[in-house]
C-alpha positions in Angstrom: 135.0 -171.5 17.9 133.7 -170.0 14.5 135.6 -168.1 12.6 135.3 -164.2 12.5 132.8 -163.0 10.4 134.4 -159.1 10.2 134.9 -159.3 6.6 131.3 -159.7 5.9 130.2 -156.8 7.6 131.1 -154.9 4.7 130.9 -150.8 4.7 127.2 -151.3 3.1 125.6 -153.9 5.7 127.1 -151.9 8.4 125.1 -148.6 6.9 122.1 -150.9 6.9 122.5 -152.3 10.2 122.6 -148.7 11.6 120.0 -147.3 9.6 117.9 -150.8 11.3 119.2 -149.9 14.7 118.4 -145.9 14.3 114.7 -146.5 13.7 114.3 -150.0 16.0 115.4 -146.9 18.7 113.0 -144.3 17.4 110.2 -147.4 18.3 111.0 -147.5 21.4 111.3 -144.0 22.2 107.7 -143.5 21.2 106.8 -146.8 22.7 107.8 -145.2 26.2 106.6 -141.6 25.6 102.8 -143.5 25.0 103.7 -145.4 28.4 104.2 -142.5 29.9 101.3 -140.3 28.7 98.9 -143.4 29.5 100.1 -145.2 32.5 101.2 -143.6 36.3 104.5 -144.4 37.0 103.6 -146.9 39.9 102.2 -149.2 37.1 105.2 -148.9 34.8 107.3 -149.9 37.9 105.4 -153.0 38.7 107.8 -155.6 38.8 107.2 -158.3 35.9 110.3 -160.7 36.8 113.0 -161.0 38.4 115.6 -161.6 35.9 119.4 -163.8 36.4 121.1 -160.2 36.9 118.4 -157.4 36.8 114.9 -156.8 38.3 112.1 -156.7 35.1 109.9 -153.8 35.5 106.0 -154.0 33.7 107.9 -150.9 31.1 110.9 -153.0 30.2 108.2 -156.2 29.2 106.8 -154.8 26.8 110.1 -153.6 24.8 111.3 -157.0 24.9 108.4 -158.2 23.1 108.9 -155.1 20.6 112.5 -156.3 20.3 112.1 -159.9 19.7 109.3 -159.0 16.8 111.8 -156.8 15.1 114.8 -159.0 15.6 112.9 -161.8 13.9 112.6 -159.3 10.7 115.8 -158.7 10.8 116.7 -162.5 10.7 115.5 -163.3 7.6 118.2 -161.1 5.9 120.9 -162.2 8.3 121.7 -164.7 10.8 123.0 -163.4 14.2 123.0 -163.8 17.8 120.8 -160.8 20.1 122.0 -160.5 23.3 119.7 -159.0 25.7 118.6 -159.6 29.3 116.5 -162.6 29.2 116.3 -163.0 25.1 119.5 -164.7 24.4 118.9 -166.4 21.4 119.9 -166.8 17.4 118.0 -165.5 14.6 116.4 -167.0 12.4 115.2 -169.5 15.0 116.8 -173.0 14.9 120.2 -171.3 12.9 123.7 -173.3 12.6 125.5 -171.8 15.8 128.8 -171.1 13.4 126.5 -169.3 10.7 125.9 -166.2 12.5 127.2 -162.9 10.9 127.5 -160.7 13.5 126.6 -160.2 17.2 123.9 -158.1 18.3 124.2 -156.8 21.8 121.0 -154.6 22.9 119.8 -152.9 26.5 116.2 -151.4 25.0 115.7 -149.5 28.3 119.0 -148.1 29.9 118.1 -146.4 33.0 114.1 -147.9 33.5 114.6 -146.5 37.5 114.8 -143.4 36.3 112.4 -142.8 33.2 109.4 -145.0 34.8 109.1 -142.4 37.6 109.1 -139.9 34.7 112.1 -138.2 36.6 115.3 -138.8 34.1 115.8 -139.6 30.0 116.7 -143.0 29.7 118.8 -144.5 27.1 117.9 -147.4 24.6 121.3 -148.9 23.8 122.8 -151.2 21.0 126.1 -152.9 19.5 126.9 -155.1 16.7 130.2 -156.8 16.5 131.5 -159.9 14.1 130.5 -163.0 15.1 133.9 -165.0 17.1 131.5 -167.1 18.9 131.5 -166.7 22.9 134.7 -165.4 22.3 133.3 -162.5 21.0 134.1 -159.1 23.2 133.3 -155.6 24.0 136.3 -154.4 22.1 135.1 -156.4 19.1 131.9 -153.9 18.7 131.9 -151.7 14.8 128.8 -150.4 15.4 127.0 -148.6 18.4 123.9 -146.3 18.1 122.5 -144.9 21.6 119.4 -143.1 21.4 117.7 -140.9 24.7 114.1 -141.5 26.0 113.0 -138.4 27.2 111.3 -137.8 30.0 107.4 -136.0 29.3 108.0 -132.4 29.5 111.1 -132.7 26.9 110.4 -132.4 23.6 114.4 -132.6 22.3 116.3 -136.1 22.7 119.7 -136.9 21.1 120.9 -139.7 19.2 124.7 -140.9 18.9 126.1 -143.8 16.7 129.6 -144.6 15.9 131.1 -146.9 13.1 135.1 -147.9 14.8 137.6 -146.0 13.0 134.9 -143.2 11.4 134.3 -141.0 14.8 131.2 -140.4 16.6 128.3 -138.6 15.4 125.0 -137.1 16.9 121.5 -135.5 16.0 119.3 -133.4 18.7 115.6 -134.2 17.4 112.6 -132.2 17.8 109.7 -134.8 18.7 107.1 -132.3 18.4 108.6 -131.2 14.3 110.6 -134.5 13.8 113.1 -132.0 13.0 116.7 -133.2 13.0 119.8 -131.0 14.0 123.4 -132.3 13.6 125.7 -131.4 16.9 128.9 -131.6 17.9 130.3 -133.7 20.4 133.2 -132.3 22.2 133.9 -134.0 25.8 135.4 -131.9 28.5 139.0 -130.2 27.9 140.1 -129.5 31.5 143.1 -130.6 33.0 141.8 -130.9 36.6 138.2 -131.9 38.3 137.8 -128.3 39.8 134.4 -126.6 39.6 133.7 -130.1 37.6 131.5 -133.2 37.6 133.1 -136.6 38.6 131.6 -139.5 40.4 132.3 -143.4 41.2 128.7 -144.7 40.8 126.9 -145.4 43.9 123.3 -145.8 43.4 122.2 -148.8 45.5 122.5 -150.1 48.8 125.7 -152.3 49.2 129.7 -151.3 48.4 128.7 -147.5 48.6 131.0 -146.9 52.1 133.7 -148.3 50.3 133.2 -146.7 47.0 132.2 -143.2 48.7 135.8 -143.4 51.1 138.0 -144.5 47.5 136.2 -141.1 45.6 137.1 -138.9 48.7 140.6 -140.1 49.0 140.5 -139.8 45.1 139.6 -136.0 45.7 142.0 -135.4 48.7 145.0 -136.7 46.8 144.2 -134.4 44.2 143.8 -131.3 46.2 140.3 -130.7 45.5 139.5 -130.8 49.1 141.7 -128.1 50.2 139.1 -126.0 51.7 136.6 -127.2 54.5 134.2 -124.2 52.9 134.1 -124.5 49.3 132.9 -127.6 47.1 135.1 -128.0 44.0 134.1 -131.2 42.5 130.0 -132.3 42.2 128.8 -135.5 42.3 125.8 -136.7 39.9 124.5 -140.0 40.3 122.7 -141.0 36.8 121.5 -144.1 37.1 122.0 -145.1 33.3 125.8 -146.0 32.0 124.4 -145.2 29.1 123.6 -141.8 30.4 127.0 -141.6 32.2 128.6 -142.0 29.3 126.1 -139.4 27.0 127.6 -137.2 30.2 131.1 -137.7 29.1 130.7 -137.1 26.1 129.0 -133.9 25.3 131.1 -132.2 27.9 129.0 -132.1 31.3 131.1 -134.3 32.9 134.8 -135.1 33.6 135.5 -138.6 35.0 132.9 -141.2 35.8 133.6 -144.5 36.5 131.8 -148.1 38.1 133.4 -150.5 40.8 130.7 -152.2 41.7 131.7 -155.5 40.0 135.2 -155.5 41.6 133.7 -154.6 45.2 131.4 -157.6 44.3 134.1 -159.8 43.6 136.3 -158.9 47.1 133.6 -159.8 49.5 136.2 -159.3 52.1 135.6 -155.8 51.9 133.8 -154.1 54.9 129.8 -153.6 54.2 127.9 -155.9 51.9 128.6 -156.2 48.4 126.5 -154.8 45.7 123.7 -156.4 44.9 123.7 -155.3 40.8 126.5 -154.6 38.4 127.2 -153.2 35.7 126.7 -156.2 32.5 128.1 -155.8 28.9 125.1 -154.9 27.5 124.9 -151.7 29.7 127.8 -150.4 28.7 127.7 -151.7 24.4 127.8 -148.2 23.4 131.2 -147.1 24.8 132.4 -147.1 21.3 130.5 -144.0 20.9 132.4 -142.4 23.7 136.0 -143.4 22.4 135.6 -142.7 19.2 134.6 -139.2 20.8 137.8 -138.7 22.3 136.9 -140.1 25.7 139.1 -142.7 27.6 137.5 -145.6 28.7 139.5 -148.5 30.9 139.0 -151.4 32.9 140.5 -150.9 36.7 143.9 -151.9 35.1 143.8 -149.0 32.6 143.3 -151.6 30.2 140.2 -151.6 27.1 137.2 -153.6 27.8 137.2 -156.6 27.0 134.2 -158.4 28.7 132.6 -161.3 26.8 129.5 -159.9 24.6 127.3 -162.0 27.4 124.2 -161.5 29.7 126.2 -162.9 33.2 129.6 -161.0 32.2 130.1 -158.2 35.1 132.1 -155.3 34.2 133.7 -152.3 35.9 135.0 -149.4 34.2 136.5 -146.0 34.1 136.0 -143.2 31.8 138.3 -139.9 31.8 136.6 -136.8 29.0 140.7 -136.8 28.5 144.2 -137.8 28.1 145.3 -135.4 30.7 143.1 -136.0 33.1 144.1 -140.0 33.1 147.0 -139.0 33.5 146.4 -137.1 36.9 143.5 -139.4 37.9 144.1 -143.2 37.2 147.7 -143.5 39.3 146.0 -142.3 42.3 143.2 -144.6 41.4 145.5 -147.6 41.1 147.0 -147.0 44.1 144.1 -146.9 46.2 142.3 -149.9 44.3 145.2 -151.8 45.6 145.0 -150.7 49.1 141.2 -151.8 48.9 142.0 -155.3 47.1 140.0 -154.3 43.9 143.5 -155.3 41.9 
């Protein structure tokens, strides 16, 4: 295994690296927004392939190509390793394996489902973390920028980055002006899911009987169902956990969290298994939502620590607050047991 390359990726090169990431981000948002304007959406979800762990629609295609050109740039300053569904590979092409600087983890299109039908943003998401060879791990990431791709008839979309150890940051930019406006983030304060949003993702066929029964009992333990005639938690299934985590972080929601790769991995379990899961590069940016304030945990309670890889499956949890771990993840615990998730 190489060594870690941390110490090169000085204060300065990180600055760069974000600045590179900020505008690679601002491409594609355009990119899509001309898709959009140009194309129906039954073209833009043509499928182009079928990937090892994701279906390729016609819009994601052409981003990879977008992604590999810029990536190539950005190899002749430095060598590192992208890692990106399908495009796996070091720059410059042909580089020692032990010679890469850092790590570049990147999902161009977070949430393709959504913004090719022109009915949700999207997210175009990205990590960089010192190169430790496979080794190398979501809770190695320094760097994470996460920018939204809006859908038509928005003209505002945010952008969050976080360097570890400096907090998270955000603009709101007007696309029309290319005006730029500096916001807080400030997840949720409350102590309790009432009259709140909370979800266990569910968005395809396969594991959502067993998820949907886990999320009630969730609720029930809680006492958020004590009355047959009022609805005191909401469910919002955004099928980006790029998006989920935007969600958690600017306040809108309270707990979110994704199972599928457990349920996947106890085929035992009543129903069939999901048939997609949530990969490493889907959820690069949760630096951005810790460094927020938000908690995010593996099923244990523990940090990610996935391998920075295309194949590695990952299920997580993400609490707005302290407080609300506190009250949410025993229960959880408990009840992942009883379902053989632990």
């Amino acid at each position: 295994m190489p060594p870690s390359h941390e110490g090169m990726l000085t204060e300065p090169v990180l600055l760069e690296l974000q600045g590179w990431l900020l505008a690679l981000q601002a491409e594609i948002q355009r990119c899509v927004a001309g898709a959009l304007q140009e194309q129906a959406g039954t073209a833009l979800a043509s499928v182009a392939r079928e990937g090892a762990s994701d279906t390729i629609y016609e819009l994601d295609r052409s981003l990879d190509e977008l992604l590999l050109e810029r990536c190539a740039a950005l190899g002749e300053r430095y060598p590192f390793v992208l890692i990106a569904e399908g495009n796996t590979r070091a720059f410059p092409a042909g580089a020692d394996p032990g010679a890469p600087v850092f790590r570049l983890i990147v999902d161009p299109l977070d949430g393709t489902r959504g913004i090719m039908y022109d009915k949700r943003s999207a997210w175009t998401l990205a990590a960089v973390a010192p190169n430790r060879g496979p080794a190398t791990n979501l809770g190695d990431i320094v760097l994470a920028v996460q920018t939204e791709v809006p859908t038509t008839k928005q003209y505002l979309a945010d952008t969050l980055w976080a360097i570890r150890g400096e907090g998270a940051r955000a603009v709101r930019r007007n696309l029309l002006t290319g005006e730029e406006r500096p916001f807080a983030l400030v997840p949720s304060r409350a102590q309790d899911l009432s009259h709140g949003f909370a979800m266990l993702s569910k968005f395809f066929p396969g594991g959502k009987a067993v998820t949907a029964e886990i999320e009630e009992q969730l609720y029930a333990q809680l006492g958020s169902l004590v009355s047959a005639d009022r609805v005191r938690v909401f469910d919002d299934q955004y099928i980006s956990t790029g998006g989920q985590l935007y969600e958690l972080i600017v306040g809108h929601d309270r707990f979110n969290g994704d199972i599928r790769a457990a349920l996947k991995a106890a085929p035992a379990e009543r129903g069939y298994p999901p048939g997609l899961t949530v990969h490493p590069y889907d959820i690069c940016t949760e630096l951005i939502a810790r460094e927020a304030g938000v908690v995010v945990t593996d099923l244990r309670g523990q940090p990610l620590r996935e391998p920075l890889s295309e194949d590695a499956e990952v299920s997580w949890l993400a609490y707005a607050n302290k407080s609300l771990q506190a009250r949410i993840e025993p229960i959880l615990q408990n009840l992942f047991r009883q379902y053989g998730l632990l």
